[in-house]
C-alpha positions, 0 to 999 in steps of 0.5 A: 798731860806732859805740857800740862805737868812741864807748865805746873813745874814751871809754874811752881819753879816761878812762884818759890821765893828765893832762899833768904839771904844771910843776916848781915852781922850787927856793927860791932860797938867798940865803946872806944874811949874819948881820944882813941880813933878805930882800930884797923882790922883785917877786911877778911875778918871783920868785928862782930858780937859773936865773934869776940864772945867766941874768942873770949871762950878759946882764949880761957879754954885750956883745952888749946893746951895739948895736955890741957893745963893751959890756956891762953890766959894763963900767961895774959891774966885780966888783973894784970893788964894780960900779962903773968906778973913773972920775968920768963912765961912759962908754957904747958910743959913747963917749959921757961921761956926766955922772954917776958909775957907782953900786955894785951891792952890796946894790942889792936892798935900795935904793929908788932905783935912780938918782941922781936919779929918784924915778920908777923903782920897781924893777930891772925898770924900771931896765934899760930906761934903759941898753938904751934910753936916749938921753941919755945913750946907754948900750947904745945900743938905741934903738928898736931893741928887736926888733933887740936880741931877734933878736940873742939868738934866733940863739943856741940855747944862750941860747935854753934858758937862757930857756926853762929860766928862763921856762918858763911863757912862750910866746916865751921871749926878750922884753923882759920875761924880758930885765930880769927876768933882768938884775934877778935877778942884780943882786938876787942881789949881796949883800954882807956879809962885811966886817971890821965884819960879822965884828965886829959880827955874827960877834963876832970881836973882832979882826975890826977893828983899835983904829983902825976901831973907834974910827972906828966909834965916831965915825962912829955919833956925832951930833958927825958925824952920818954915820949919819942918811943912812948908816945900818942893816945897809946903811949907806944910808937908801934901804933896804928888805926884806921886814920894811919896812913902807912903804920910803921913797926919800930925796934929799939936798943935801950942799952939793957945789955953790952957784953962786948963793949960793942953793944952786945946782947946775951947771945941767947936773946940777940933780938931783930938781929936774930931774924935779919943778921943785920949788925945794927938790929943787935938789941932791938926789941918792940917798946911795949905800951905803957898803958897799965904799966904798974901792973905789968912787972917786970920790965923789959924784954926779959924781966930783968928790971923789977920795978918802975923805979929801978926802969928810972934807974936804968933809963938816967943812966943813959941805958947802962947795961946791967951786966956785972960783966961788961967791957964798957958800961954803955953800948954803942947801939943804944937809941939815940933817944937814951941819953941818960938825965938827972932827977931830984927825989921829989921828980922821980915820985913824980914820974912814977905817979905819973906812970901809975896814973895810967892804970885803967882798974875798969879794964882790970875787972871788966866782965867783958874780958873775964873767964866765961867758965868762972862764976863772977 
């Protein structure tokens, strides 16, 4: 009996199918535009479907505000290419930062997530300063990272939004699925369908009016050198993708400030410098993408330039800083790159046109990228 019940057990043990593997996530479909290569991505944190949906719901969810006024978005708004439309973000406690809001257009391509920290490598490691941050206070999540995750766990629907995104986790809701999320659907923002684009690499030939393209024209030139820290398929140095063999991470002095006549910033802003203490990143902050760039106003690092022709007006001047209390009004510091040029009226609406032209007004409005929790 006891042969006959162990061969029966065994027998059974044989005949189980073994447990079904896991699905393997469905590719993710960038839909990249003509000209642009594949993003990099973490091998930790690959595409998929469910992940960039589960993001695009933290990313509107002002739950991830401590006091729930905020969320995400309320300093990256859709319509105005992710960024707030105000020289100084705000955080939830009301609190002014010192620094401008920066677009989130193309942020999978860039290799500086900051203005001016060299030492945040990726979107994964970037959410943690706006959940966390004291200073300034952003979310306002300080040490307060299991209140944070308790919050989300109450809710059973976002709960299987994990779940589904993160199958291969244990506890599906953690500070690791929370940013790999967030950083999914920030990578997903790709934009690419501007009137240059059409033109360039969709050869419509009318896509950009006689102005932009001769503002094109003038922008590519060395006579103003804009391309050397605005340049490739993303208007930005800072770029990189799966074809980059080694990405660099550049920082720039456009000699916005020199208080000292040594190329001084406002000490409360001072750039790479405050990270590095090396003299010579005194001023160096990350040159944005100008994708988008008519809607992202104000300019610079700490909005203090309004409008695009006032950034014209700064750039001719040879980086002159715009401090009414300077020793010298141009600083040693600045990029080479800034050296000042001269243009008539009808070449200053031109560049300007051009600049417009690179507004994508599909990108500004897809539902892709829209509040989940707003009707559309």
């Amino acid at each position: 009996m006891g042969l006959w019940v162990a061969a029966a057990w065994l027998g059974t043990g044989c005949d189980q199918a073994e447990p079904a593997p896991e699905p393997e996530p469905e590719p993710y479909d960038w839909r990249l535009p003509k000209g642009f290569p594949k993003p990099r991505v973490p091998a930790d944190n690959p595409m998929t479907e469910a992940k960039v949906e589960l993001g695009r719901r933290l990313f509107y969810d002002k739950r991830l505000s401590l006091n729930g006024s905020q969320s995400c978005a309320s300093c990256h708004e859709q319509a105005l290419a992710f960024t707030d439309g105000k020289a100084h973000a705000q955080g939830s406690t009301g609190e002014l930062h010192r620094r401008n809001a920066q677009g989130l257009a193309n942020i999978a391509y860039t290799t500086s997530f900051t203005w001016a920290n060299p030492s945040i490598p990726s979107l994964e490691l970037q959410a943690l300063t706006p959940l966390f941050g004291r200073e300034p206070v952003e979310l306002g999540f300080a040490d307060r990272q299991e209140e944070l995750l308790a919050r989300l766990r109450e809710d059973a629907d976002l709960v299987a939004r994990f779940a589904k995104a993160f199958p291969e986790e244990a506890e599906p809701v953690s500070l690791a699925t929370l940013t790999r999320a967030l950083a999914s659907f920030e990578r997903a923002l790709i934009s690419g369908n501007s009137p240059y684009d059409r033109y360039v690499y969709g050869g419509e030939a009318d896509a950009l009016s006689p102005s932009a393209k001769r503002g094109m024209e003038l922008f590519m030139s060395e006579r103003l050198e804009c391309n050397h820290c605005h340049s490739g398929f993303n208007f930005q140095d800072a770029t990189a993708s799966e074809l980059t063999v080694t990405p660099i991470q550049p920082f720039h002095n456009t000699g916005l400030y020199n208080e000292d006549g040594n190329g001084a910033y406002p000490a409360t802003d001072t750039g790479v410098l405050e990270l590095t203490g090396n003299p010579e990143d005194m001023g160096r902050f990350k040159a944005p993408s100008l994708r988008n760039v008519a809607v992202t106003a104000p300019y610079m690092h700490d909005g203090s330039i309004a409008t695009l022709s006032e950034v014209l007006d700064h750039y001719a001047a040879g980086g002159k800083a715009r401090m009414t209390q300077q020793a010298s009004p141009i600083s040693p510091l600045r990029s080479g790159f800034v050296r000042g040029f001269t243009l008539t009226a009808q070449e200053r609406e031109d560049v300007i046109a051009f600049m417009e032209a690179l507004t994508d007004t599909e990108f500004l409005s897809d539902p892709r990228f829209s509040d989940p929790f707003v009707s559309h």
